[in-house]
N, C-alpha and C positions, 0 to 999 in steps of 0.2 A: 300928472306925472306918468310915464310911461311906463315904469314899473309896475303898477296897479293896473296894469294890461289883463286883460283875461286871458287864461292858456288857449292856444290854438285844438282843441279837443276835437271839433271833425278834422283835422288833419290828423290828428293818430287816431282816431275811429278808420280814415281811408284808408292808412299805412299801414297797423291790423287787418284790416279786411282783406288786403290786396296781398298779405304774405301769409293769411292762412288758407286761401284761393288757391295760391302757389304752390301750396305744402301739400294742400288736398288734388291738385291736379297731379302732384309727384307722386304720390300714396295710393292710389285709388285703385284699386282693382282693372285689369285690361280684360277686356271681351273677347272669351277664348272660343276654337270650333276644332273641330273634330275633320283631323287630314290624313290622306292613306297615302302610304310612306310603302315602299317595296322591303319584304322581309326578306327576300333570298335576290338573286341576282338573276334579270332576266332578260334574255337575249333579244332580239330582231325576230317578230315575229310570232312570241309566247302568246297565247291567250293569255288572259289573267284568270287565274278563278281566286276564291277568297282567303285560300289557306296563302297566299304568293300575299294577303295583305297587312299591314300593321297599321293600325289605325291609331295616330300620335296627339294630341292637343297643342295645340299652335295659337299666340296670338291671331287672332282676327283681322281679314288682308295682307297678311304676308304676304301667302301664294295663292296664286290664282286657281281659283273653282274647279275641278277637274270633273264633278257631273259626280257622277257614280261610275266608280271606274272600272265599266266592262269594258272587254274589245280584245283589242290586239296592241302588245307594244310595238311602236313605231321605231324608236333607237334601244340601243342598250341602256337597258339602267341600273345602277351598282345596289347592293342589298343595302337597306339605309336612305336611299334616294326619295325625295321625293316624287309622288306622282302629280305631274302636270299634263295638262292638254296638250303640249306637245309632246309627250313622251307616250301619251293614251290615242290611238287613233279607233273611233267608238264603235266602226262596222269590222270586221273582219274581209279583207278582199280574196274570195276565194275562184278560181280558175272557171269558166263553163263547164259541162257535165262535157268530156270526150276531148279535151282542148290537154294541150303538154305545156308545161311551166318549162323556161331555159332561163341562162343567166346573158343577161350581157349587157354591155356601158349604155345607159341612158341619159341626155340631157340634161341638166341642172331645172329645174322646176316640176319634174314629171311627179305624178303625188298616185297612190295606190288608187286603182279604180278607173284613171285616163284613157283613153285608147290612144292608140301608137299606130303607125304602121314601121314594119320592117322594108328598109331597099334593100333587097338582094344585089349587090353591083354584079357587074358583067362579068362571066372568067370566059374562058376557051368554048366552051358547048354552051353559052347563052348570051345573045347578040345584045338585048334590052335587058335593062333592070327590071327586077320582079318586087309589087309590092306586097308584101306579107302583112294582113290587118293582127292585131294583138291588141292585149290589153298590159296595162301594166298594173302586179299581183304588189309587189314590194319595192317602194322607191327605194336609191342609194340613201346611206347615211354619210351627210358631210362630215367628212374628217380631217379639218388642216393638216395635222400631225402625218397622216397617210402621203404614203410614198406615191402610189397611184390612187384614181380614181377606183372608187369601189363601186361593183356590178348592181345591177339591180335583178328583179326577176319578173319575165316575163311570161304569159300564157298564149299560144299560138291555135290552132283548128289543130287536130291529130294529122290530117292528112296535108301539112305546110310544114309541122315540127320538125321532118328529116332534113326539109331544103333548109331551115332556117336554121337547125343545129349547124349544119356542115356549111353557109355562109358563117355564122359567129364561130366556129372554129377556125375559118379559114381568114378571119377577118375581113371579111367581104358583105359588112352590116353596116349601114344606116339607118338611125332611127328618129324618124319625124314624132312629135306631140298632136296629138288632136284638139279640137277645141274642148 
């Protein structure tokens, strides 16, 4: 008679086992790490040093690795923010010993440390275009939200700085990327 059937016992040994798997994978402790988070708010171009840091606990892979975060910030970051690799750029680009930093619109791709050249275009006392070699100190930060394109900062030779000031003010700059 079929009644006199044995219960089915490994199906609810599997049916146990397989919902208290489930309850221990909902339960269980997540693997935490130690993230630096900006205490105060830091512009384009701050060093960091470690008082600017707050170091927070975060789930494990949230956000990506940021090293140890010396350098310089690359964009602005709000106090509270995380620090990421794109907001850490890890050398500091700073100008030649004798060389002048100017501001002016660079390229989209140009990244701190590239070299550039300036075209001086032609005015009334100069027949040929002049090229002006640079480096670029501080790439633009992209800003949909911005009305215009925002400048970047470049480093010139001292004795090229005047002609290249008074082309970028006259708007009479071109500026090529290097490889």
């Amino acid at each position: 008679m079929y009644w006199f059937r044995r219960p089915p016992y490994l199906r609810w040994a599997a049916a146990a086992l397989l919902l208290l798997t489930a309850a221990w994978l909902d339960v269980r402790p997540q693997p935490t790490v130690l993230h630096p988070f900006a205490a105060v708010a830091l512009s384009e171009g701050t060093v960091i040093e470690e008082a600017m840091i707050e170091w927070r606990t975060i789930q494990a892979g949230l956000l990506p690795d940021p090293g140890d975060p010396v350098g310089m910030v690359s964009r602005p970051v709000a106090a509270g923010e995380p620090l990421v690799p794109s907001a850490v750029s890890s050398s500091r680009i700073v100008a030649p010993e004798g060389w002048w930093t100017l501001e002016t619109r660079l390229p989209s791709g140009a990244f701190p440390g590239q070299a550039i050249q300036l075209i001086v275009l032609e005015n009334e006392m100069q027949e040929v275009p002049r090229a002006i070699p640079g480096i670029v100190i501080a790439a633009p930060v992209a800003d949909p939200m911005a009305f215009q394109d925002l400048p970047g900062l470049v480093a010139v030779a001292a004795e090229l700085a005047a002609i290249a000031v008074s082309a970028v003010a006259d708007g009479r700059v071109a500026v090529i990327l290097g490889g």
